[in-house]
N, C-alpha and C positions, 0 to 999 in steps of 0.2 A: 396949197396950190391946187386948183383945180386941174383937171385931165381934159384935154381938148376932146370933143366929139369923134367919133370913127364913124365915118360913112364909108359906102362903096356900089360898086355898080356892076353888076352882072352883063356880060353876052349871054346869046340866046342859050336857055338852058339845054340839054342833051334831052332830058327826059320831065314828067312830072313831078319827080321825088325834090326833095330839098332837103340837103343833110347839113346840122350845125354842129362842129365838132368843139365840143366846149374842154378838151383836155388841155390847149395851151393857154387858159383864160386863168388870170389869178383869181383866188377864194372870194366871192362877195354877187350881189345880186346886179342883174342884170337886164335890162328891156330890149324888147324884140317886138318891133313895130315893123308890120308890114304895109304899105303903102300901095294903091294901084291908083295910077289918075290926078294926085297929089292928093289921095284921101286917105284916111287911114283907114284899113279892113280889120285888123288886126291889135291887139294889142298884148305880150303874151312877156311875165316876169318869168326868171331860170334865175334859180339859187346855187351856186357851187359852193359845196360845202369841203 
């Protein structure tokens, strides 16, 4: 069975910084795509091992 997609959406941030706290994420790889404009800027894999 696949896993449905997780999005979400931000309010205005506080600051510049952007922190992704990947301690409650189960073991296995991950994409991180960051988007401005409906473009992708970004494209960034994270392994939890």
């Amino acid at each position: 069975m696949k896993k449905p997609s997780l999005k979400g959406s931000l309010e205005t941030v506080p600051s510049r910084d952007i922190y992704l706290n990947i301690k409650q994420l189960e073991k296995g790889v991950y994409n991180l795509i960051i988007v401005d404009e409906h473009k992708i800027v970004k494209k960034i894999h994270v392994e939890k091992k």
